[in-house]
N, C-alpha and C positions, 0 to 999 in steps of 0.2 A: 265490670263497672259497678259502681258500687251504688247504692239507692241516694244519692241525695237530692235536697229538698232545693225546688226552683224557686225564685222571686218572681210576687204575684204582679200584673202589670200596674202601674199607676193607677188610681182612683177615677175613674168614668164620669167624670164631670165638668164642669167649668173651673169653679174652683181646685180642684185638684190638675186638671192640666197649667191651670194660672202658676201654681206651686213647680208644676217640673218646670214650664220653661223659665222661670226665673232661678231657679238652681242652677241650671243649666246657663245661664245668661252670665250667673255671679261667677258660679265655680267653676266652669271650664271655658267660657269666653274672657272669666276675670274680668268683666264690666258691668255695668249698671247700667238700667235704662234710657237713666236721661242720659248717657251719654255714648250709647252703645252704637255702632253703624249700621245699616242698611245688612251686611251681612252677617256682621253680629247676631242681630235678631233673627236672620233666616237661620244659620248655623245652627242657634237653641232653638227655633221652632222644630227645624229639621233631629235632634237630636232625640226635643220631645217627644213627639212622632213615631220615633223607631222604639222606645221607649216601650211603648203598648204595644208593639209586636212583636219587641223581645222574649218576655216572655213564653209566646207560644212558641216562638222560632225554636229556642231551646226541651221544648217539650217535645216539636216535629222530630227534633234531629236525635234527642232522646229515645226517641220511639223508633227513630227508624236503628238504630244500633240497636237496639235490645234484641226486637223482634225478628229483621234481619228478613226481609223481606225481598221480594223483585222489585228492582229499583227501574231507571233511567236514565241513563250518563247521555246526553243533551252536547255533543261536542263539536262547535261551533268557532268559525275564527270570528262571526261577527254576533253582537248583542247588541242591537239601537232600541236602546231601553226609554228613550225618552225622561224627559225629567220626574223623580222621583215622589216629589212631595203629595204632590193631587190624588197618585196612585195610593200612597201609605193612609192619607187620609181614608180614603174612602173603602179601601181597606178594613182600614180598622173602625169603619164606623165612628169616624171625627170630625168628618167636615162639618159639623154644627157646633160641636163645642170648641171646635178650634175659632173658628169666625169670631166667635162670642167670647172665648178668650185674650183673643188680638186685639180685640175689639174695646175690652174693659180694659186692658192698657194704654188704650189712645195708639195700637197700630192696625193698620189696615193689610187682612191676609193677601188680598188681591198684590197688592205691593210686594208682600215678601213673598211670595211664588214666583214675579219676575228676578228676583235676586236670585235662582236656581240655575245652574250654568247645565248643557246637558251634555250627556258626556259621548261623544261623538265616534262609539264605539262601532259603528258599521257604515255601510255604506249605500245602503237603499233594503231590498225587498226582502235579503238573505237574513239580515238582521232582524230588522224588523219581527224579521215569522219567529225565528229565535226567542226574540222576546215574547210575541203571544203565545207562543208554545210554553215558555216554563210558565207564565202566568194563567193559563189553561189548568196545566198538572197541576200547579197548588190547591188553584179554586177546585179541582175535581181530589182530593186529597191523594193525588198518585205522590210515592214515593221516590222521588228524582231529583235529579244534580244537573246543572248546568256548568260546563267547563270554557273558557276562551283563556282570551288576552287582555289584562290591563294595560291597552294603548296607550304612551304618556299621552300623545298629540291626538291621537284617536283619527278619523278622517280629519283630511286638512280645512279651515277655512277658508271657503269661497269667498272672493272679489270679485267684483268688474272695475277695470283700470281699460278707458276709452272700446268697452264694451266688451273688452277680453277677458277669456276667466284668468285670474290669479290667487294662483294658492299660497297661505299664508298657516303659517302654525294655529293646529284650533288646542288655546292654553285652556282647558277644563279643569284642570286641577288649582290650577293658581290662589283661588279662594278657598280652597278646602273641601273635601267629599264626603261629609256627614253620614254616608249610606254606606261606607265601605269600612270593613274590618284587617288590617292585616296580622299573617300571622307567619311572623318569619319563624318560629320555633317549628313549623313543620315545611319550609324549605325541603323543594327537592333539588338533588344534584342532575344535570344533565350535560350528557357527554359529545363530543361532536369529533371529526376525524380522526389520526392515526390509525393505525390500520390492526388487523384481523390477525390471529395466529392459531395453529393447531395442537393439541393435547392431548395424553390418552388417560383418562381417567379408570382406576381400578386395573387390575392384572390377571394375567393369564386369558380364560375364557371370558370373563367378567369386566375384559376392558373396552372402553367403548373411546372411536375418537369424538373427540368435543372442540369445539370454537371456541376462542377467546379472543372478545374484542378490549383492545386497547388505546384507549382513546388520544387523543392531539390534543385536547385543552378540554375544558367543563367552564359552565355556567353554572348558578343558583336559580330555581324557581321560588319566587317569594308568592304566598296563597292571598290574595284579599277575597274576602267574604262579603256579598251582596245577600241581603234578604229578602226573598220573592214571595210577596204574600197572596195566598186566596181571598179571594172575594169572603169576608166576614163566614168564615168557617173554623177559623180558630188554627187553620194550617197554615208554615213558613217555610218555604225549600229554600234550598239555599244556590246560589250562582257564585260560582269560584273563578274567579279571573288570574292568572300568574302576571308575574313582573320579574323580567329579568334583573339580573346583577351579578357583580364580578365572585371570585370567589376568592383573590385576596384582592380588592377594591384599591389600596394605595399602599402602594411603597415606600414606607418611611426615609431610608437611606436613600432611595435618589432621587426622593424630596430633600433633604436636606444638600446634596450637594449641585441643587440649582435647577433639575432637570424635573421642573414642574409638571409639564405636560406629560412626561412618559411617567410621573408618577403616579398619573391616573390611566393610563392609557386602557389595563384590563378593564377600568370602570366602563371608559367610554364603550367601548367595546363590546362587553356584556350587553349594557344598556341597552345598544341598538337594536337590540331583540324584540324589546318591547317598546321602540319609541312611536311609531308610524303604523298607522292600521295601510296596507298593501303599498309597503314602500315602490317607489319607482321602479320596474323590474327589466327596462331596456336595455342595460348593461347588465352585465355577468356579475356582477357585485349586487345589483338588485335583485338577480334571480336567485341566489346563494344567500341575501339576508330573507327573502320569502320561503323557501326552504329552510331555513335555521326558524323563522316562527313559526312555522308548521308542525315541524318535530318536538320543538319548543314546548310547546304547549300543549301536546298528546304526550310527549314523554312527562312528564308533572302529571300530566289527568289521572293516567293510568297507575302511576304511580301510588299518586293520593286514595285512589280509590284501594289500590291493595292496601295498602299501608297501614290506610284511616279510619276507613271505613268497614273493614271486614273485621272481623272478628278475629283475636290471635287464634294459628294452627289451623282456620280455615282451611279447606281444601281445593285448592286451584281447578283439581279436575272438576270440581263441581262451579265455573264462575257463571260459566251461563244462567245456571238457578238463581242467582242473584242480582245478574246486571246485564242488559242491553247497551252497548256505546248506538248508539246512533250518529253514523257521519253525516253530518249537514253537508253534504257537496266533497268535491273531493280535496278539499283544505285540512281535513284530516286520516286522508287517508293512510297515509305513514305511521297512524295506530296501529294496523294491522302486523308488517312487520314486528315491530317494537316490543305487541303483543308475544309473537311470537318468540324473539331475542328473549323475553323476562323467564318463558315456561320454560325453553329448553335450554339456554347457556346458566340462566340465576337458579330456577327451581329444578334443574333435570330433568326435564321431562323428555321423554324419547319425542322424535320427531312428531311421527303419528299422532301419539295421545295431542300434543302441542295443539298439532291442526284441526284438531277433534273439536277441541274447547274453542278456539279462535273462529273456527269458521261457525260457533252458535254464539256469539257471542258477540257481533258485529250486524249492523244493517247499514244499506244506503239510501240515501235521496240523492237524485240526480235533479238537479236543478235549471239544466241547459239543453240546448237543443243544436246550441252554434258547434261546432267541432274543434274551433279554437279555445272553447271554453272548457273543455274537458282537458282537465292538466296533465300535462308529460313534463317530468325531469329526464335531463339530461344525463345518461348514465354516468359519463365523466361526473360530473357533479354530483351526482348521489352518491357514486364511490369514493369520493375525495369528501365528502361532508361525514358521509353514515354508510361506511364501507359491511360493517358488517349485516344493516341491513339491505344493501344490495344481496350479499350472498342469499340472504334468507328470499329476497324476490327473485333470484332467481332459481331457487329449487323449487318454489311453489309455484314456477312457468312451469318448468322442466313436467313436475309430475302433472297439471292442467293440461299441457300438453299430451301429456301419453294419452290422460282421458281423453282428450278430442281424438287423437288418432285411433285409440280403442272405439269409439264409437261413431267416425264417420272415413274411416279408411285414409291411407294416405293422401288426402286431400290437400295439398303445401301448400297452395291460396286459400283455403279455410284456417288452415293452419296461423300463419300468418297475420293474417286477420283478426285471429282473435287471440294472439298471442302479447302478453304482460308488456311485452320487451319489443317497439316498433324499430326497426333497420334502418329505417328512412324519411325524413329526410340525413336525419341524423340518428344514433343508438338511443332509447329512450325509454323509460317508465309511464306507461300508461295507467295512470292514477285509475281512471273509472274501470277501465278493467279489472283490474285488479281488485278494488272495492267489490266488483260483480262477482270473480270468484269468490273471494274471501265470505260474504255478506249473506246470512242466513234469508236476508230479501230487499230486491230494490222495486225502489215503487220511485214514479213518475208524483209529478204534483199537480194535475190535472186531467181528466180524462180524456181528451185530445195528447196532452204532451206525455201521458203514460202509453197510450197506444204506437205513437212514432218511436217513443222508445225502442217498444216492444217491436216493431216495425221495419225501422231503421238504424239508430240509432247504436242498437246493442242486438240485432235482429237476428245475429247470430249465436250469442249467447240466451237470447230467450227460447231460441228453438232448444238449444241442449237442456234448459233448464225451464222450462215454462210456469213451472209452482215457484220459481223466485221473484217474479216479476207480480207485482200488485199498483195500485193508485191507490192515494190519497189525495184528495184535494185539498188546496191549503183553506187554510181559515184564516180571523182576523180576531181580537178579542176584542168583544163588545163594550170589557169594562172602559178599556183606552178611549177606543173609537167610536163610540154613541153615548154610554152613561158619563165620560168626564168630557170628550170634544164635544157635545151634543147635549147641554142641558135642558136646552128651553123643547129638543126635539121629546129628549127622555122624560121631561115633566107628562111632556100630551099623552107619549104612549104609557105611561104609567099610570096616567087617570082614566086612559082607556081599557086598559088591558090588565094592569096589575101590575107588580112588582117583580115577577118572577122570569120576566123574560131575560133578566139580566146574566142569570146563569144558564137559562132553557133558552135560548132563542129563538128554535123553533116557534113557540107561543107566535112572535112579531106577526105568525098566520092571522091568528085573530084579527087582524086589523083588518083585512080584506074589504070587512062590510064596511068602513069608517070611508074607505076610499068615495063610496056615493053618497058621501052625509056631505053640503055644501058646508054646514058649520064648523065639522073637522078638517076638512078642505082650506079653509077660511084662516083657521087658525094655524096650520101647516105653513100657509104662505107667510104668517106673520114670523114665525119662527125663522124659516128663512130668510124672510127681509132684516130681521135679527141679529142673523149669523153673519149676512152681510154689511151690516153695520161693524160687529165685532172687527172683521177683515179688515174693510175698509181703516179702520183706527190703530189695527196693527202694523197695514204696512206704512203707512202717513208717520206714523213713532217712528216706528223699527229701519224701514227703507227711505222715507221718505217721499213716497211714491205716493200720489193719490187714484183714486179711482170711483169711477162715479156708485152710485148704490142701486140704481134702476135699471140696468143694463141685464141681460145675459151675464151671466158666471160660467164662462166658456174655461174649462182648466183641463192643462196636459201638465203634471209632473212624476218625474221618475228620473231614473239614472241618463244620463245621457248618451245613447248608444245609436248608431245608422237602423238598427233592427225594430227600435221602435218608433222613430220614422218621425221625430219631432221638425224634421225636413218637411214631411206633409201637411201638419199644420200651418211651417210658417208659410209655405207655397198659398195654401186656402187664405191666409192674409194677407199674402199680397195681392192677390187676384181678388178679394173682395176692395183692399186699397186702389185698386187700377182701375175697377171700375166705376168706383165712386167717384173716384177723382177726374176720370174721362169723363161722364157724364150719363154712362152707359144705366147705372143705376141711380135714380131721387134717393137724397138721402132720407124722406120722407117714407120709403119703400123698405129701407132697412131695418130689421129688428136689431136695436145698440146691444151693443157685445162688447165686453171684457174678456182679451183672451190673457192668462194664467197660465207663465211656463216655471216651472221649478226643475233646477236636476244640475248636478254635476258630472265632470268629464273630468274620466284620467288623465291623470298629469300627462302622461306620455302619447293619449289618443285623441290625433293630430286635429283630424277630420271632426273629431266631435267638438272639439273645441273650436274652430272656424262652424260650426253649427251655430253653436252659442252667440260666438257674434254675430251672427247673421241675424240672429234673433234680435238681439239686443240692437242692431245697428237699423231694422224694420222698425221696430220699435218705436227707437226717435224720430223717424220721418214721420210715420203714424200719427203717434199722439202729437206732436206740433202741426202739424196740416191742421189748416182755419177748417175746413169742410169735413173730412173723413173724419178729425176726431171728433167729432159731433155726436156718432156712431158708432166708431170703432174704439178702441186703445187696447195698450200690449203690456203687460206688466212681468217683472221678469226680478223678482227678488231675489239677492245673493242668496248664498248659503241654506237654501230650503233644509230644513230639519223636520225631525219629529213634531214638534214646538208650533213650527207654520203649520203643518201639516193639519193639529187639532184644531185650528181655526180656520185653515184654508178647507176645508174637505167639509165640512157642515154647513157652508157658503155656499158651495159650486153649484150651478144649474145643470151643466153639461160637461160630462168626463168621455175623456178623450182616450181612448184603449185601441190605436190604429196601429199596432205593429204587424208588418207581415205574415198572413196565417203560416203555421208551422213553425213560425222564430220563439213564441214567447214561451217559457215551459208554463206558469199561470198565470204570474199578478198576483198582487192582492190590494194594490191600488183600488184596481176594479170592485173589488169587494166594499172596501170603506168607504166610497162614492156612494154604492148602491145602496149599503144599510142607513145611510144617511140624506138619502132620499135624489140624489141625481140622477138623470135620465147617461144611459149613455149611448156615443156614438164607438163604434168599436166591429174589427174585423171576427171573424169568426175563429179566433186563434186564445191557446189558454185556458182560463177559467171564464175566456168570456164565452164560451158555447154554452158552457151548465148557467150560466148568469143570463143566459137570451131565453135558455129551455127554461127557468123557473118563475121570471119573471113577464116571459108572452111576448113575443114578437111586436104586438102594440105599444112596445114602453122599451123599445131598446132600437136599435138605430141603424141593422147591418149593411157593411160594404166590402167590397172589394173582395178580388180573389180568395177561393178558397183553396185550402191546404193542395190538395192534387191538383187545382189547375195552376197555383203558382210553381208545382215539382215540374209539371209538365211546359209550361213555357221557359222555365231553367233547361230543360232538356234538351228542345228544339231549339235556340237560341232564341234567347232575351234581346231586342235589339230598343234601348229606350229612347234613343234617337226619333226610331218612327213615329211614337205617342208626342212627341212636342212640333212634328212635322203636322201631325194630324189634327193638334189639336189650339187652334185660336189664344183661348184662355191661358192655359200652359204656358204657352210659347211665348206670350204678353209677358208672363209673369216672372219665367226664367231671365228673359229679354231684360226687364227690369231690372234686377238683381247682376247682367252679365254687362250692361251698361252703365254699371257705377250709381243708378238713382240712390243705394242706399248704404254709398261709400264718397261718400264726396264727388263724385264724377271717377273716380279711381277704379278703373275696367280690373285691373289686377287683384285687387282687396279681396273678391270673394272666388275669382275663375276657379281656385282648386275645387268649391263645393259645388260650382257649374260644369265642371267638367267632369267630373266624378259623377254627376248625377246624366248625364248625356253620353257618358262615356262605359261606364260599369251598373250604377246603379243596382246594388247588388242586392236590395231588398223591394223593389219592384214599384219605387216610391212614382213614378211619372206612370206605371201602369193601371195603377190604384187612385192617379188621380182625379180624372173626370167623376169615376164611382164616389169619390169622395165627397164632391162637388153637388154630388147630387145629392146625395145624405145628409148632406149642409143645407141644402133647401127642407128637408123635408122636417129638420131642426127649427129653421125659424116659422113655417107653415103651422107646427105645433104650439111652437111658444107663442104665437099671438093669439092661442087659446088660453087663456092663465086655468080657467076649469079644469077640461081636460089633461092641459099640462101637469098639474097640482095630483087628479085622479093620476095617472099613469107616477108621479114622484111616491106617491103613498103607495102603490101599490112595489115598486123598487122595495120601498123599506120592508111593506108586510111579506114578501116571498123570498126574502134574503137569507134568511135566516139559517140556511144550511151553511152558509160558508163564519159560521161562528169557529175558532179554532179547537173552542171546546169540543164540535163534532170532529177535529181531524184529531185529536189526541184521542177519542173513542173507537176511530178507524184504526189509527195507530195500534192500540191495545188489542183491540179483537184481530187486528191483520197481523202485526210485526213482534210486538212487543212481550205481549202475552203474562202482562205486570197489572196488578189491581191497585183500585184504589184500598188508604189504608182505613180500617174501619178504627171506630175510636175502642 
């Protein structure tokens, strides 16, 4: 590569940012001011923007080719990046001259930041960390890549249609994506079925047999290029998303002779690779296009990165030295194989040497703890999609096998067990297995959910291998979730404490003392009376929902799953509705409460979706009651995103973290609550233990069962029948809900989530109740001290500070990675 000379960024000023976005306005929006749209103007503000980070992006990506460094391949099916512009801003140290920019043209920035669509590239927590993780590496100048999916639809938009969810296409793209680059001239090809065949390459003693796979049909990988900047360090990584498409797109000839639709059909058809972030997978068609974006987009990653990124003549056996993949979950685990197909069928590599390179050059995180969540493909299907990387999983059983047999005797139920290839129910690929062999190290994402790993989960893979097994506990970035969701919080700690906490967050210690200063105190609650105001105008816009500003900020959001138990919140509201309304509690006695549910339910998971309504259908009885809503109300916005999330999460009073101990692998909900100053109520499961240990038992909420004693009442038989026998409250409450009060009188409406909860109860939701109940008290006992309340919120923020993600990409490096950052 040859030395040429970069363009320096735009002029750091007002006047000079005035000049690009009007460039930008005439000659690529092709309009004028006075007459340009609402996205017009964001489009060029947006363009401006990236403008000043160009620059460095191309000097990062310069720097990292030259020098050739240990990198970080970041690969991920999910990236919920949240909207762009606030981040680039602040970034690049703009957000004042941009304001003031907008501002001398007669627009207002506030306005075009709402013109921002966000692109609805994941699905809750997986992504999310995704995204503070490559925003982490920038800010810490580590050398790394991020790989996914350019979703067209990305997750679906959420409805409610008479309280039910319905999903609806989320169109993110339709206005245009200012942030993204593509670059079809480095398209990769990627191959799917037909089948395998044998060869002997070379002669005599010097021949060796060799695989050759031959494929059934190819797609194209197209690269779009996202810029991921550091926190004003002058660093740009970069995030690569693919986009499928055909590889001859349309048929001219049987276009012309009428047969329109099959003229596109390869189109369609490619496409569907990249249309739907976790298409519907209930039929065998669903489960074969989630498979097809899986391989999809690890065969492009790995690709690009040989290809693009390495230097010509590089040497394969040496890839370790260069790159760590890091599998997010086991969504990419079909690198592994793939991996292995490029060394030994493309570059020759004898078996051996292959598995040398691949098994350092690969790590996991396990993200789960459920057992249905840990992925198996269907051998039929894998060998009918990616035949020739079945062959390759299963020589890499075959020989993992001998190892276990060499070192624990012929043991066939050990065997079994932790064998790649499950029998039963059906023949099957056990994805987390597999990553475990393969994977120089798997680490857990909390230290509760890394020990059960090690424990259970994988118990017998940690015994053979005990140095592969580490924690990391996740993080959150502070710049998202407290310096841009949390201004007015980030003003006070930065006149407290200084500036520096934004990349150190450790520092937020310092505050400790502030917590006993009545005047910091003081000014703490005003911030949140603040954030609640914010809320409150977002959802009255956005949902049209009002809610009062003096209440409790009671909030539960996250995905919507039986295992985090959004059942036992709404059970605590109806039993505080039951009793206000019987008479049993003065509504004079109650601290008012806004409870706050956000989350989505897969399209195809039944039960969680009759959740949803249930919610949504309390809800309305709730807040119309003349008396209870005095007191209480339920708010339940569509579509929770990123977006709600920076204004909902700096509002909340009290975070809701009640999922069954041993279910959650950490959260990081939990996390964004806490640095932004909510108290929470929350079982002992996840990152809520290290969140209860750092921030002192007086300022955190615990209940219910812990890990061993909910294994051990699974063991003996669960029977949750008895806890509603036993228990008044409960059994009002279930009663309620099983008598139609909050379906029109219609006994039918909700019985499957009554009977399932009386019947299976499979996360111990009526067990955990009372404990709950009682945690709930000792909730508003607290809150009608605003003092003490306010000390114990400050002190949330000032000992949080370890779950920054900039400390888990430091674990990462010292633990897995073993990649520096790049010195200039």
């Amino acid at each position: 590569m040859t030395d040429t000379p970069l363009i320096t960024s735009p002029e750091h000023s007002v006047e000079g940012f005035v000049r690009e976005f009007l460039r930008e306005l005439n000659f690529t929006q092709g309009t004028v001011l006075e007459r340009a749209s609402t996205n017009d103007t964001y489009l060029a503000l947006a363009r401006t923007v990236r403008h000043y980070l160009m620059a460095r992006w191309m000097e990062t990506t310069t720097a990292h080719y030259r020098r050739q460094p240990k990198a970080v391949a970041y690969l991920s099916a999910e990236f919920l990046l949240g909207r762009q512009l606030d981040n680039a801003l602040l970034a690049a140290d703009l957000e004042e001259i941009a304001a003031e920019a907008m501002a001398s043209l007669g627009l207002d920035l506030d306005e075009l930041r709402q013109a921002e669509v966000e692109p609805g590239l994941g699905n809750g927590g997986l992504g999310r960390l995704a995204a503070c993780f490559i925003d982490s590496l920038a800010t810490m100048s580590v050398p790394a890549i991020g790989y996914g999916i350019r979703y067209e639809y990305g997750i679906f938009r959420q409805t409610f249609v008479d309280g039910r969810q319905v999903e609806e296409p989320d169109h993110w793209l339709d206005n245009g994506s200012p942030w993204e680059f593509a670059h079809p001239e480095h398209e990769v090809t990627v191959s799917f079925g037909g089948h395998t065949e044998k060869y002997t390459e070379g002669e005599g003693d010097d021949a060796v047999e060799r695989s050759r796979w031959v494929p059934g049909w190819q797609v194209l990988g197209v690269p779009y290029n996202y810029m991921v900047p550091g926190y004003r360090n002058g660093r740009v990584n970069t995030l690569r998303l693919w986009s499928a498409r055909a590889t001859h797109a349309f048929d001219l000839k049987i276009f012309n002779y009428g047969d329109y639709a099959e003229a596109v059909r390869a189109q369609t058809f490619a496409e569907n690779i990249s249309k739907v972030l976790y298409p519907e997978d209930s039929t065998p068609q669903g489960k074969e296009l989630r498979l097809q974006q899986q391989y999809f987009f690890v065969a492009c990653s790995l690709r690009d990165f040989i290809d693009q990124l390495l230097p010509e003549g590089f040497d394969l056996h040496r890839l370790h030295e260069r790159i760590c993949f890091q599998l997010n979950d086991t969504h990419p685990v079909i690198a592994v194989p793939e991996l292995m197909r490029i060394l030994v069928d493309e570059q020759g590599f004898a078996w051996e040497e292959a598995w040398e390179v691949t098994r350092r050059c690969f790590a996991y995180t396990c993200h789960t703890l459920l057992p249905e969540a840990l992925e198996v493909w269907p051998v039929e299907l894998l060998g009918r999609l990616l035949p020739r990387h079945l062959e390759i999983i299963y020589r890499i059983n075959d020989e993992f096998l001998d190892e276990v047999r060499a070192t624990y005797g012929d043991d066939e139920l050990l065997v079994r067990r932790m064998s790649i290839i499950a029998e039963h129910p059906f023949r099957a690929v056990r994805m987390a297995h597999l990553a475990t062999v393969a994977g120089t190290r798997v680490n857990g994402v909390a230290e509760l959910h890394s020990q059960l790993l090690r424990d259970k989960v994988l118990a017998d893979f940690a015994r053979l291998w005990p140095e592969k097994f580490t924690n990391v506990t996740n993080g959150v970035t502070p710049r998202r979730f407290v310096r841009l969701a949390n201004p007015g919080l980030s003003a006070l700690v930065t006149e407290a404490i200084g500036d520096g906490w934004v990349t150190d967050l450790d520092r937020l210690r310092e505050l400790e003392p502030f917590a006993d200063d009545p005047e910091f105190r003081r000014r703490f609650r005003d911030v949140k009376a603040a954030n609640k105001q914010r809320l409150v105008e977002l959802l009255e816009r956005r949902d049209g929902i009002e809610i009062p500003t003096d209440t409790m900020l009671d909030v539960m959001v996250k995905r919507l799953h039986e295992y985090k138990r959004q059942t036992l919140k709404i059970l605590h509201v109806i039993s505080l509705y039951d009793r206000i309304v019987s008479g049993e509690l003065d509504v004079a006695e109650v601290v008012p409460r806004t409870v706050v549910f956000g989350a989505k339910a897969a399209p195809g998971y039944v039960m969680a979706k009759e959740i949803i309504a249930l919610i949504n259908h309390v809800g309305a009885v709730v807040n119309s009651h003349p008396v209870a809503s005095q007191v209480l109300r339920v708010a339940f916005p569509a579509n929770y995103d990123v977006t709600v999330a920076e204004t909902l999460i700096p509002a909340a009073d009290l975070s809701e973290q009640i999922s069954l101990a041993g279910k959650e692998a950490s959260g990081t909900g939990n996390m964004k609550f806490a640095l932004n100053g909510a108290l929470t109520i929350g079982t002992d499961d996840g990152a809520n233990v290290e969140i209860r240990q750092l921030v002192g038992d007086d300022n955190f909420f615990l209940f219910g069962l812990t890990e061993p004693e909910a294994a051990a009442i699974a063991e003996t038989g669960y029977r949750p029948s008895a806890y509603y026998e036993e228990n008044p409250v409960l059994r009002r409450a279930l009663d309620l809900v099983a008598r139609g009060e909050f379906s029109g009188g219609d006994r039918s409406v909700f019985e499957p989530v009554v009977s399932n909860l009386l019947g299976e109860d499979r996360f111990m939701v009526l067990a955990d109740f009372q404990a709950y109940l009682d945690a709930q008290d000792r909730v508003e006992a607290a809150y009608r001290d605003p003092e003490a309340w306010s000390r114990s919120a400050v002190l949330n923020v000032a000992r949080s500070g370890f779950f920054s993600s900039d400390r888990s990409m430091r674990d990462y490096l010292d633990r897995i990675w073993h990649a520096e950052p790049l010195a200039d």
